[in-house]
Every structure is written in structure tokens, then in C-alpha cells.
N, CA, C and O of each residue as an XYZ file, in Angstrom:
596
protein
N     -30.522    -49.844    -81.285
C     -31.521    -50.678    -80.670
C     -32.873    -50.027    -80.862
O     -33.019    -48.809    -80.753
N     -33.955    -50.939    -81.177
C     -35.521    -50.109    -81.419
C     -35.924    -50.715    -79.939
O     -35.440    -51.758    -79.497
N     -36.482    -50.241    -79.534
C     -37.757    -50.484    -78.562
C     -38.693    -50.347    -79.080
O     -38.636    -49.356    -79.808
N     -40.172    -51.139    -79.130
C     -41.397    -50.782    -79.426
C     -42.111    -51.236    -78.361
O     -42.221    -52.439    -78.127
N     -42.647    -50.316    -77.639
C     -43.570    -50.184    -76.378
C     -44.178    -51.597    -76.497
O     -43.550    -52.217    -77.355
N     -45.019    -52.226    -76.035
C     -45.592    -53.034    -75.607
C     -46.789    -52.794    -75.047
O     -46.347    -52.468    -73.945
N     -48.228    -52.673    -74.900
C     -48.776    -52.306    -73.836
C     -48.967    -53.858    -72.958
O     -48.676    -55.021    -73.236
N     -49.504    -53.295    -71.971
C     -49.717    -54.679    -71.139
C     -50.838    -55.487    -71.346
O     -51.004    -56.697    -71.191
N     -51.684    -54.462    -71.781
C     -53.038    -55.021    -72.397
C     -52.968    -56.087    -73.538
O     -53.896    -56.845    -73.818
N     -51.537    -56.045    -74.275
C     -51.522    -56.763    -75.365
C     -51.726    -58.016    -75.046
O     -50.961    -58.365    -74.148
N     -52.544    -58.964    -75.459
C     -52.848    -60.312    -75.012
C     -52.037    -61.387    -76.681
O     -51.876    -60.714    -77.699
N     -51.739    -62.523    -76.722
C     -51.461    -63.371    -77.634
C     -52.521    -63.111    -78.943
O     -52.333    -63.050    -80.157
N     -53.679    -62.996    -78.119
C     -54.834    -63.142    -79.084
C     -54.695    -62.309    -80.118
O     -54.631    -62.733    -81.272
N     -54.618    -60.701    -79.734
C     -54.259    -59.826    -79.954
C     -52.913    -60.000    -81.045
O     -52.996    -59.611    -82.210
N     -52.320    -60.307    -80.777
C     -50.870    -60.446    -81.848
C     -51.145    -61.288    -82.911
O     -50.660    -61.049    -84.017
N     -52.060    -62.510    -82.664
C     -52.352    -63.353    -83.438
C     -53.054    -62.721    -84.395
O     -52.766    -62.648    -85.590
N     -54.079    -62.219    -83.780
C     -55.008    -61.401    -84.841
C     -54.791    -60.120    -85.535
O     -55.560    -59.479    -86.251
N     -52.780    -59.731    -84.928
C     -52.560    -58.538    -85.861
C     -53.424    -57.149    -85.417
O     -53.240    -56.105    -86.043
N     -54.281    -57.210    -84.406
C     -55.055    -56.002    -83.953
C     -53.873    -54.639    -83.332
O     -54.290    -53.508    -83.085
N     -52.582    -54.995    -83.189
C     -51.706    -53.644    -82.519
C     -51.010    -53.781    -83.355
O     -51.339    -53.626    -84.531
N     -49.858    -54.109    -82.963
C     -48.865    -53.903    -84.320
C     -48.900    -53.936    -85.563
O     -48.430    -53.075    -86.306
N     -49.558    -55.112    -85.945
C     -49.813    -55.320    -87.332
C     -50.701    -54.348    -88.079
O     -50.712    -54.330    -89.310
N     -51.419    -53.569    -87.370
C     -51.980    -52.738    -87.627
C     -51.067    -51.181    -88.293
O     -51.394    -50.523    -89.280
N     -50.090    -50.984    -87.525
C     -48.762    -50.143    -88.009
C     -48.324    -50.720    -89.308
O     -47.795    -50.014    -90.167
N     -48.594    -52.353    -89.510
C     -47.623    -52.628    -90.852
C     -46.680    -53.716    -90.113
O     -46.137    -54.660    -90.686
N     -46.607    -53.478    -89.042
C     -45.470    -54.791    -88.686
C     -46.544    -56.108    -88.558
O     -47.767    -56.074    -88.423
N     -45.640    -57.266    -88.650
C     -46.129    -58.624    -89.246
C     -46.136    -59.394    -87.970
O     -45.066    -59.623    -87.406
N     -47.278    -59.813    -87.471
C     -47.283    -60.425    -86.586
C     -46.402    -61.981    -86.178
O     -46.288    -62.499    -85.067
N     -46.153    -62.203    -86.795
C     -45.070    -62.932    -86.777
C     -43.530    -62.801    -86.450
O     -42.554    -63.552    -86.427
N     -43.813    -61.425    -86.203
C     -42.177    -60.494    -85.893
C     -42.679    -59.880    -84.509
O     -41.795    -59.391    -83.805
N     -44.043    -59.843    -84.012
C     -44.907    -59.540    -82.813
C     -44.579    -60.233    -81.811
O     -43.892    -59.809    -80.883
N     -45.171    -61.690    -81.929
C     -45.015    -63.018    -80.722
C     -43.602    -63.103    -80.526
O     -43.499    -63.133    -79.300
N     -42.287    -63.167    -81.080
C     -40.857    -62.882    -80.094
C     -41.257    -61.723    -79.435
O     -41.460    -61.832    -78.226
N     -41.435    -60.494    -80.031
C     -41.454    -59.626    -79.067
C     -42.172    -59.661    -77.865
O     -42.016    -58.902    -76.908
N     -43.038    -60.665    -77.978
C     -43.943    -60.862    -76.662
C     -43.394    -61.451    -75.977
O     -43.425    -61.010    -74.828
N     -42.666    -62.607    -76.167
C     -41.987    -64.006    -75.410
C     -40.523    -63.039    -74.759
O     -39.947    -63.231    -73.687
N     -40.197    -61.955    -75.854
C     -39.179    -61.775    -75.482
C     -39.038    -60.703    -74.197
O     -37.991    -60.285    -73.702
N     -40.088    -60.465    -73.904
C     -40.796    -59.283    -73.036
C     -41.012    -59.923    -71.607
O     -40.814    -59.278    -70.577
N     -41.466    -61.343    -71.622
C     -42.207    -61.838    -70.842
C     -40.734    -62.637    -70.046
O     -40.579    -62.657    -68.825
N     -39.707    -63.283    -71.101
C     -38.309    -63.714    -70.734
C     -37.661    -62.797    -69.691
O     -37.101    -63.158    -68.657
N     -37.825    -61.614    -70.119
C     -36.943    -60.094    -69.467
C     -37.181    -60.216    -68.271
O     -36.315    -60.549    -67.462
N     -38.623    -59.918    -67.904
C     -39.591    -59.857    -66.977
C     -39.193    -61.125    -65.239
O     -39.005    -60.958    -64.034
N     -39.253    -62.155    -66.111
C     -38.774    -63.376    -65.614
C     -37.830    -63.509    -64.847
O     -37.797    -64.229    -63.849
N     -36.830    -62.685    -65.345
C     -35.583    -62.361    -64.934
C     -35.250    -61.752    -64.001
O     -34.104    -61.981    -63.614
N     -36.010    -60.802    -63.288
C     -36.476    -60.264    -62.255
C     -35.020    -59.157    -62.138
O     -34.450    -58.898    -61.078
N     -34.771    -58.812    -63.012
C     -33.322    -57.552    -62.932
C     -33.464    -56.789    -61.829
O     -34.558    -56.330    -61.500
N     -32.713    -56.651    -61.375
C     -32.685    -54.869    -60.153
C     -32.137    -53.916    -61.475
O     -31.523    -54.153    -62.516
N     -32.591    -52.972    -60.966
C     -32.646    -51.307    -61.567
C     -30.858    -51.857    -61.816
O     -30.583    -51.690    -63.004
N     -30.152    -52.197    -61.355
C     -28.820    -51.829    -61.669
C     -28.062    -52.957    -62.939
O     -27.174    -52.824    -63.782
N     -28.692    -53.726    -62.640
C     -28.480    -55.174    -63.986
C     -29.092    -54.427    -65.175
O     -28.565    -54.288    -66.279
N     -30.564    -53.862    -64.685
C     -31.099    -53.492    -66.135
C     -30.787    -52.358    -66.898
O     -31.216    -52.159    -68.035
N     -30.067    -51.641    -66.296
C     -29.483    -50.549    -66.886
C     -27.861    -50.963    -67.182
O     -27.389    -50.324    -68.122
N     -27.176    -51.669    -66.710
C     -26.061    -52.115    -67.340
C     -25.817    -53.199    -68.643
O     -24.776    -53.527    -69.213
N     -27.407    -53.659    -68.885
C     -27.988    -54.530    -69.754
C     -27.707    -53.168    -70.887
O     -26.746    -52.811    -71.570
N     -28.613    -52.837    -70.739
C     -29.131    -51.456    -71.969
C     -28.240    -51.100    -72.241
O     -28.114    -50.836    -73.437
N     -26.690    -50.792    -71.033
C     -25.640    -49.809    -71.274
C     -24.261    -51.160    -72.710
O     -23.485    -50.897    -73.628
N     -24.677    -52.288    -72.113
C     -23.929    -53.356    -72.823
C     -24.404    -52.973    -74.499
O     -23.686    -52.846    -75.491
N     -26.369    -52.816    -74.310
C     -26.994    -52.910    -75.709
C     -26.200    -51.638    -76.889
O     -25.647    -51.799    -77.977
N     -26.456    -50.465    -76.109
C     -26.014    -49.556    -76.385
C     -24.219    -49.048    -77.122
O     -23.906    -48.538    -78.198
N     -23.653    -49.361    -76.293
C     -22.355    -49.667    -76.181
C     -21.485    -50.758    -77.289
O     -20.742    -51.576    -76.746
N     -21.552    -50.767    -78.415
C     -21.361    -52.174    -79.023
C     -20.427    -51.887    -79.793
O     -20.474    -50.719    -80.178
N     -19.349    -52.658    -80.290
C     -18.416    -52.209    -80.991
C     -18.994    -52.674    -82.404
O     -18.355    -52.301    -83.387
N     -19.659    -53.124    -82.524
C     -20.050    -53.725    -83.889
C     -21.534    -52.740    -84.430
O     -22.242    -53.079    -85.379
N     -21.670    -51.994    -83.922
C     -22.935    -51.026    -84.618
C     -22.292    -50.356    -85.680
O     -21.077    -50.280    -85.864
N     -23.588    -49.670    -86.661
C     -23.092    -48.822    -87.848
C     -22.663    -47.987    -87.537
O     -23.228    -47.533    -86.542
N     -21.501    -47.186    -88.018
C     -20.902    -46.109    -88.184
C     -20.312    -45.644    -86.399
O     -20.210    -44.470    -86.043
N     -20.023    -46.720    -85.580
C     -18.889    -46.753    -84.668
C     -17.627    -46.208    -85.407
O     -17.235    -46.964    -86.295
N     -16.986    -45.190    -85.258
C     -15.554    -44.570    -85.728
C     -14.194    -44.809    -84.671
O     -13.060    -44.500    -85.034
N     -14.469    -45.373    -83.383
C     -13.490    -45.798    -82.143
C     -14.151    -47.068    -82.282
O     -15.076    -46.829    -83.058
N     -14.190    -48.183    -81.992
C     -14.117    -49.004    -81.887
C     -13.613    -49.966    -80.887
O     -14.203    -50.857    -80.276
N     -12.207    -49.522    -80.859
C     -11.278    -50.106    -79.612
C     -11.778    -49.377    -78.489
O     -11.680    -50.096    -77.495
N     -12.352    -48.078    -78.169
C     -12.529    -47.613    -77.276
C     -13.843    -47.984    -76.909
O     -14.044    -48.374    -75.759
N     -15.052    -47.896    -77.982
C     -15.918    -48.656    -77.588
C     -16.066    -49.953    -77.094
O     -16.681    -50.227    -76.063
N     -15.342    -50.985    -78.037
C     -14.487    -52.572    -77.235
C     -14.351    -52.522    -75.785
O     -14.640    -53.611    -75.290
N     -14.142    -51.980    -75.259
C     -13.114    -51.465    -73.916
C     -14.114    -51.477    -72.795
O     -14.094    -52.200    -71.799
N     -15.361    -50.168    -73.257
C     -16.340    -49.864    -72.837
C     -17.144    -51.204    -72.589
O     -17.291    -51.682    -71.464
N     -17.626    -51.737    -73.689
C     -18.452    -52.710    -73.440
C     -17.994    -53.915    -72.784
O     -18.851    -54.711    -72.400
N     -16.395    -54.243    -72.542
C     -15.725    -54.823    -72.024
C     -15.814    -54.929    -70.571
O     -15.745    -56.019    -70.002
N     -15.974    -53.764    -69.927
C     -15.723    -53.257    -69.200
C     -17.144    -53.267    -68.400
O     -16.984    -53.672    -67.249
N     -18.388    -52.954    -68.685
C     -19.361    -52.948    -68.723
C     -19.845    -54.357    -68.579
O     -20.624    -54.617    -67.662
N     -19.408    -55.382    -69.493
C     -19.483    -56.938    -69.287
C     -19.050    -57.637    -67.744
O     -19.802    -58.348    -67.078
N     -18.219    -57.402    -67.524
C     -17.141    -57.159    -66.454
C     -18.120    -56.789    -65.107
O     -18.417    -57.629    -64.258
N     -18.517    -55.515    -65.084
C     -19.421    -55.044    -63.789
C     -20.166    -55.582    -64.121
O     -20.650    -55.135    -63.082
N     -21.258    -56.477    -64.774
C     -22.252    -56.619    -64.900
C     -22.275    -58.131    -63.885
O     -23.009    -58.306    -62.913
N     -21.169    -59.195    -64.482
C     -20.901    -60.079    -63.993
C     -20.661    -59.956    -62.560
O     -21.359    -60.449    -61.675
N     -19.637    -59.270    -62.417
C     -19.005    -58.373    -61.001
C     -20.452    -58.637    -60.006
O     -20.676    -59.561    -59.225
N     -21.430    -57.282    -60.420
C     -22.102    -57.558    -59.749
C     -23.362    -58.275    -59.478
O     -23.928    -58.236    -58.386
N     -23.677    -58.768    -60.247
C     -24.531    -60.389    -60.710
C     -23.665    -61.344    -59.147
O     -24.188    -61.402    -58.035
N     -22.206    -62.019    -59.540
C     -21.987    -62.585    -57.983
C     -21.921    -62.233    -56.976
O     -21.609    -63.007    -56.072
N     -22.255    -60.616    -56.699
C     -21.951    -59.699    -55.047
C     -22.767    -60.119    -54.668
O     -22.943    -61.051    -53.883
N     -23.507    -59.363    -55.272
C     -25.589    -58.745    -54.739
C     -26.897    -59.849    -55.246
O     -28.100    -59.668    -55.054
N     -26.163    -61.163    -56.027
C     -26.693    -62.298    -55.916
C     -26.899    -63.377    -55.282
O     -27.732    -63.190    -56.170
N     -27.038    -64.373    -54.650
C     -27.245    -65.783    -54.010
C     -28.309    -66.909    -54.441
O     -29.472    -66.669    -54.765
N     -27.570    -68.477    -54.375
C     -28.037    -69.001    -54.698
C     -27.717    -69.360    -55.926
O     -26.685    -68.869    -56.382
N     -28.864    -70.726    -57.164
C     -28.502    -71.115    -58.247
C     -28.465    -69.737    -59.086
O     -27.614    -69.572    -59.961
N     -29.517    -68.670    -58.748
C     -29.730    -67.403    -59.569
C     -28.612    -67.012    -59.941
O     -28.591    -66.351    -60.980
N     -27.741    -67.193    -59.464
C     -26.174    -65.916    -59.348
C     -25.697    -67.267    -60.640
O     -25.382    -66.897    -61.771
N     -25.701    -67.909    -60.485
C     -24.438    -68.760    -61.806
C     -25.055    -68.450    -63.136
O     -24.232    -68.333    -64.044
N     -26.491    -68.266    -63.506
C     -27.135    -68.649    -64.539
C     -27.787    -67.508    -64.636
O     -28.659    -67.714    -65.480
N     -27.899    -65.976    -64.102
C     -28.203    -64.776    -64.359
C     -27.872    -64.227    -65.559
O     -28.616    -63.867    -66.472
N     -26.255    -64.185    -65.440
C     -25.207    -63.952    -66.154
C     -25.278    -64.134    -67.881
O     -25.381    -63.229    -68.709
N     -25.218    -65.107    -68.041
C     -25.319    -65.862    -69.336
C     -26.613    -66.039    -69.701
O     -26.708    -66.101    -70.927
N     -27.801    -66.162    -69.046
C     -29.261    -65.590    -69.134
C     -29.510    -64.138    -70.097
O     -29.838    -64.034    -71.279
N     -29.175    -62.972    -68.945
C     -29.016    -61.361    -69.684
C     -28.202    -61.545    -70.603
O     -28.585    -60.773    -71.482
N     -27.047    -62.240    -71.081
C     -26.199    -62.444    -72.422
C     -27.248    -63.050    -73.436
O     -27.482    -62.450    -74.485
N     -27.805    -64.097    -73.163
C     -28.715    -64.510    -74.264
C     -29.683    -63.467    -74.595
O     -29.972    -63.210    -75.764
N     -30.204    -62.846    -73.565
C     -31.390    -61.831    -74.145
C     -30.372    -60.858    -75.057
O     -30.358    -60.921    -76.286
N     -29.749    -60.190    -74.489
C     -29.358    -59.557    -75.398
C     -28.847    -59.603    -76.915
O     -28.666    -58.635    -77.654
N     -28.639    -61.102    -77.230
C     -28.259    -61.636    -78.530
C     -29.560    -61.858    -79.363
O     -29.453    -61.720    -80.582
N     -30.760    -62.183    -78.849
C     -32.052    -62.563    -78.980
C     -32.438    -61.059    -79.279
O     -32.958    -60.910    -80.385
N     -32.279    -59.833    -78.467
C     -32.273    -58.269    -78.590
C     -32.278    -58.054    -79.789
O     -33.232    -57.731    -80.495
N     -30.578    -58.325    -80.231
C     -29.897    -57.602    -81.322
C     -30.584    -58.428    -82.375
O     -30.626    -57.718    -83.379
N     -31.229    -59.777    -82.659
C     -31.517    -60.212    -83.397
C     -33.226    -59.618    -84.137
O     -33.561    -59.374    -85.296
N     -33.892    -59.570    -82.966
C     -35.181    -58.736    -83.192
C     -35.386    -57.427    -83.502
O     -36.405    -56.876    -83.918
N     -33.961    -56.849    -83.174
C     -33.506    -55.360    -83.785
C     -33.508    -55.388    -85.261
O     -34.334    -54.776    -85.938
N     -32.532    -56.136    -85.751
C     -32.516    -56.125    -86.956
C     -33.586    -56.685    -87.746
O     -33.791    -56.092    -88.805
N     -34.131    -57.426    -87.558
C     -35.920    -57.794    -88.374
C     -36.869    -56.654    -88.094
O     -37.676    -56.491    -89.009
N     -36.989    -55.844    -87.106
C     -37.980    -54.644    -86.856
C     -37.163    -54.032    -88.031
O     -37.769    -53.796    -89.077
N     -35.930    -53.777    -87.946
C     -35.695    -52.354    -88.340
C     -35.646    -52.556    -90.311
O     -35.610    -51.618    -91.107
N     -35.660    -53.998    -90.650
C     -36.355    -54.311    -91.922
C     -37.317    -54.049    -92.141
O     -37.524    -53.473    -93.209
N     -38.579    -54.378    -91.106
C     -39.842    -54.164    -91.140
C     -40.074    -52.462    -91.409
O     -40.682    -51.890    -92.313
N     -39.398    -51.974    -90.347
C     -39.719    -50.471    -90.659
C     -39.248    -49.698    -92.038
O     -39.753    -48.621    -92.353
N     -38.346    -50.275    -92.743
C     -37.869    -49.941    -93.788
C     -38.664    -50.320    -94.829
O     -38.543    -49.619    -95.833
N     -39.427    -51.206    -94.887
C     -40.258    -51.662    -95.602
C     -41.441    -50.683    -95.251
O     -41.369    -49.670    -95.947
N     -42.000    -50.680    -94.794
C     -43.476    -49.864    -94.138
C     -43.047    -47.997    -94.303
O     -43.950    -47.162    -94.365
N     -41.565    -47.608    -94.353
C     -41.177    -46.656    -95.143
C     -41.305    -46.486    -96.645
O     -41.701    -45.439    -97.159
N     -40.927    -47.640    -97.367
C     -40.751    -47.693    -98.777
C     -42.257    -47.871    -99.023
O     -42.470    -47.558   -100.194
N     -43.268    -48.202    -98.474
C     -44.971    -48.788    -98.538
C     -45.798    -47.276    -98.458
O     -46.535    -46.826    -99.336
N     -45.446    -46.610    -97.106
C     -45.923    -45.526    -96.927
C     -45.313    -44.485    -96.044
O     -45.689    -44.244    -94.897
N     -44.118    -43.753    -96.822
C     -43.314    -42.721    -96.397
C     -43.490    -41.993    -95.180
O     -42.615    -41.744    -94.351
N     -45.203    -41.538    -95.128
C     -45.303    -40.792    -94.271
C     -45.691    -40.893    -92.855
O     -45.742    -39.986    -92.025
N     -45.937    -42.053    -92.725
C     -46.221    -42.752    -91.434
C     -45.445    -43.021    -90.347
O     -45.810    -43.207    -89.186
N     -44.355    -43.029    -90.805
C     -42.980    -43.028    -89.132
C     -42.485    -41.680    -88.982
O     -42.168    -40.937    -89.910
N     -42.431    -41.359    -87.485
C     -41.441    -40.177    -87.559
C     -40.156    -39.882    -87.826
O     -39.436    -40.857    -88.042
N     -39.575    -38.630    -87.882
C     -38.565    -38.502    -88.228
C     -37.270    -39.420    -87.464
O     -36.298    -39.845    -88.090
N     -37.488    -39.610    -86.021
C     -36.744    -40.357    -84.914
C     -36.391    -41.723    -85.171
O     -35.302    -42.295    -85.230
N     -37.788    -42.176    -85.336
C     -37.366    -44.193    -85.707
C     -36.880    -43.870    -87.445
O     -36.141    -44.739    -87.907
N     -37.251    -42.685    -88.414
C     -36.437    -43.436    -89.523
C     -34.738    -42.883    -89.371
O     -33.812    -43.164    -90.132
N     -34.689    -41.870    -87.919
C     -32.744    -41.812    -87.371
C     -32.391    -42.783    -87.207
O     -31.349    -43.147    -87.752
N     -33.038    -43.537    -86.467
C     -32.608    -44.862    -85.588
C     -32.273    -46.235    -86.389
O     -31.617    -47.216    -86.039
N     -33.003    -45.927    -87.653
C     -33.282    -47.519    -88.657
C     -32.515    -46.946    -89.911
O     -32.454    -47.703    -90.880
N     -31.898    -45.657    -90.023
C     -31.630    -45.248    -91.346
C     -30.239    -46.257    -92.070
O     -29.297    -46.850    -91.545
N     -30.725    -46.063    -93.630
C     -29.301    -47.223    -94.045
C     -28.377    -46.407    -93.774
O     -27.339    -47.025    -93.537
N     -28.251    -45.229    -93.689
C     -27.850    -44.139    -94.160
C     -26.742    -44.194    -92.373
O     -27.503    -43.559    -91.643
N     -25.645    -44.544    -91.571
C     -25.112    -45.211    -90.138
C     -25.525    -43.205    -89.802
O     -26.475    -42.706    -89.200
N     -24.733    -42.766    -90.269
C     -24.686    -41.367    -90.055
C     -25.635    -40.636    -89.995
O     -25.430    -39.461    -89.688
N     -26.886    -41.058    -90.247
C     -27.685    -39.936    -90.893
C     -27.867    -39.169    -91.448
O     -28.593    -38.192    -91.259
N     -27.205    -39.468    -92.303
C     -27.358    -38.163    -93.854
C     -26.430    -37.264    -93.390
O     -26.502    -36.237    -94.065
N     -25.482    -37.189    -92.425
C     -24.188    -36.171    -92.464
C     -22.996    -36.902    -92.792
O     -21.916    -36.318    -92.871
């Protein structure tokens, strides 16, 4: 998963005109989801404990590169799906509690989808100008699942 900060200052205008990101090389057009998709999250009004079992779902995936367990990861994220729901109907009430659920599922599919277009973008803006990302985001984006071990 990439994260790319956001500041709050970032206004539409701003994305439109390519003044932050696009400025790194990323394409503003790969900017405005990230904005909408920021502002969706937000919306959502998570407690500390949804949003970290969100991340732990993101994290957790049996389908990432160079997963070597699989079933055990399966299990995990299974499992993780499970409490999330779990506690989505405890510590919820109201229409919120039916449509929370499947809400944080969509972001996260919407997530994984903006993951993979950044992490093109950054591969590109690698192959453009090598020296400009750190060593960390080209771990995180490498074709390479392992990292070169």
C-alpha cells in the first residue's frame, strides 16, 4: 500500500493546476481520486479501532507480491474481516451500522486500485529521473516482490 500525505492545504484548484503533486511528476489526474478518496474516508467518521483494522485488512492481503503463506495470510485477513464487521454491529447504531461495513470494503477496493496507478506513476518518474525517490517508496513499488533478495 503507498500512502502519499495529503496536506490539508491542498485545495481542488491546486490539483487542477498540478501545483503539489504534479510537481513530483505525478499526473494530476491520478491527484483528484486521491482527493475524493481522502475526503470519502473522512466522511466515514471511523473510530481509532475501524481505522486501524481497515489498514490491518489493507496490509494483510493474500493476494500481494511475494506473499509465501498465503493460507495463513487468508485466515488473517479473514479473520480481521470478521472483527471488523463484529465490531461495526456492537459499538454501532442506527442506519450507520448496516452500511459502514460494505462502505470501508469499497474504500478499500478503491485503495488497492489507486495503489496500483501511483505505484506505475512512481515507476515511471523512476525510469524519467532515478534520483528523485528514496530508497523506501522505490522498496515499497519495486517490480522486484522481494526486493532484490
Amino acid at each position: 500500500m503507498i500512502c502519499i500525505p495529503v496536506s490539508p492545504r491542498v485545495s481542488r484548484s491546486d490539483v487542477a493546476s498540478g501545483s503539489h503533486g504534479a510537481a513530483a511528476g505525478f499526473q494530476p489526474l491520478l491527484l483528484e481520486p486521491l482527493l475524493r478518496f481522502h475526503h470519502a474516508l473522512r466522511r466515514l467518521g471511523l473510530q481509532d479501532e475501524e481505522y486501524v483494522l481497515m489498514q490491518a485488512l489493507s496490509l494483510f492481503s493474500p493476494d500481494r507480491p511475494g506473499v509465501q503463506q498465503r493460507g495463513v495470510i487468508d485466515k488473517l485477513h479473514e479473520d480481521t474481516a470478521l472483527t471488523l464487521k463484529t465490531w461495526i454491529d456492537l459499538k454501532r447504531t442506527g442506519a450507520e451500522r448496516h452500511l459502514l461495513y460494505p462502505k470501508v470494503m469499497g474504500c478499500l477496493t478503491e485503495m488497492r486500485t489507486m495503489t496500483e496507478e501511483y505505484s506505475k506513476q512512481v515507476l515511471q518518474i523512476q525510469d524519467i529521473q532515478p534520483d528523485v525517490l528514496s530508497p523506501l517508496i522505490m522498496e515499497m513499488v519495486s517490480r522486484n516482490p522481494c526486493g532484490g533478495v
